[in-house]
C-alpha positions in Angstrom: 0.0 0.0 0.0 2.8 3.0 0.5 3.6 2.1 -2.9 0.3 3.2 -4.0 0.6 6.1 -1.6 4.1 7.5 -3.0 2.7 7.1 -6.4 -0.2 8.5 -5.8 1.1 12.1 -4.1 4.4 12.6 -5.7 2.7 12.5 -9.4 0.1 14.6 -7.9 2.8 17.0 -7.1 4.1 16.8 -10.4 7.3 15.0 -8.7 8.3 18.4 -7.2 8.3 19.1 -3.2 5.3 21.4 -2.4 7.8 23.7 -0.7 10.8 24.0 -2.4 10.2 23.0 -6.1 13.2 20.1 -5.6 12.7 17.8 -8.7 14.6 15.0 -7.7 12.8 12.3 -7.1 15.6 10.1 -5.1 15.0 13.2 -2.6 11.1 13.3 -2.3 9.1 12.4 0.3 5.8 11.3 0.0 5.0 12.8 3.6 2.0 11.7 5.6 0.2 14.7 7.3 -1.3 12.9 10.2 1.1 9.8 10.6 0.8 6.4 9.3 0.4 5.1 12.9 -2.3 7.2 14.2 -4.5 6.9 11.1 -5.4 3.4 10.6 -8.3 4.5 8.0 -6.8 7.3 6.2 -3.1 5.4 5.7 -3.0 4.8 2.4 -5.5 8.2 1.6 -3.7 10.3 -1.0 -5.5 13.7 0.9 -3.4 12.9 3.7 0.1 13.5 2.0 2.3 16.3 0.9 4.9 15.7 -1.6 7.9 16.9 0.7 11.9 17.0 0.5 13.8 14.6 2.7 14.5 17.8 4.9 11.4 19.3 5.1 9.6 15.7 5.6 11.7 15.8 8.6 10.7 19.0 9.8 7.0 18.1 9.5 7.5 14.9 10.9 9.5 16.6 13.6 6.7 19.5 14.7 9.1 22.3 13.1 6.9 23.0 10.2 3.4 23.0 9.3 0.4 24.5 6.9 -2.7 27.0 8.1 -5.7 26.8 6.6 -4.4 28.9 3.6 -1.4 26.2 2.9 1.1 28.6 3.7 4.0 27.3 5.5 4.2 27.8 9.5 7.7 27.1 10.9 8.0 26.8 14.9 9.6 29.9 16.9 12.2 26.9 17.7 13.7 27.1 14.3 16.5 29.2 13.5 18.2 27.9 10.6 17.6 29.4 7.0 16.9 26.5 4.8 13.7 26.4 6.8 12.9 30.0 8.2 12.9 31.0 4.5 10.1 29.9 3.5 8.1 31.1 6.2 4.2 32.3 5.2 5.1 30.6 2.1 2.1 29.0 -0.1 2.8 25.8 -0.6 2.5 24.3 -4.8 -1.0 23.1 -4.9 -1.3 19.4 -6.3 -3.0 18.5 -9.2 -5.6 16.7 -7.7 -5.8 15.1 -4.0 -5.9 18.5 -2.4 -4.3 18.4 1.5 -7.3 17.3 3.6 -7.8 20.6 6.6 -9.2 18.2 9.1 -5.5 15.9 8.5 -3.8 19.7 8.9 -5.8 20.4 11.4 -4.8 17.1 13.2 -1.1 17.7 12.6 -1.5 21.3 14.0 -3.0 20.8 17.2 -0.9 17.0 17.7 2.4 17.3 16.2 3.3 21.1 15.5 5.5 23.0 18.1 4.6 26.4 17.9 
């Protein structure tokens, strides 16, 4: 099934992270907003993934970065390096189809971000 996943959100990010623009795919990330082991149901649900970089899937996985409502990027007051703080209020590259599910944002907001 992750197979299906990565598959699934990478070519609807056009195999480019949703932050950055990295094209590479040995690099990408299909990242799962609320994680694989809290969401028995929505595991393998393509609304529930962002096509991230092998950085910035860390910082999402990690609390340091999240989207609002407006899929902008958040980044935690914790973070002081550049190749993240940059991209602060930044909107995120929309994906062709399998838009970011709010209520999984939501989720990772109130659960996993450290504001």
């Amino acid at each position: 099934g992750q197979d299906f996943f990565r598959k699934a959100v990478l070519s609807s990010y056009e195999n480019r992270c949703c932050i950055t623009g990295l094209d590479n795919p040995d690099l990408l990330v299909a990242s799962h907003i609320v994680p694989w082991k809290d969401d028995l149901v929505n595991r393998l649900n393509p609304m529930n993934g962002l096509c991230l970089n092998a950085l910035h899937d860390r910082a999402f996985d990690k609390g340091l970065i999240t989207l609002n409502n407006d899929y902008r990027v958040v980044v935690s007051r914790s973070v002081d390096h550049e190749l993240i703080t940059r991209f602060s209020n930044i909107p995120i590259t929309l994906p062709r189809r399998f838009l970011p599910g709010r209520e999984f944002l939501e989720v990772h907001r109130s659960s996993i971000f450290n504001a």
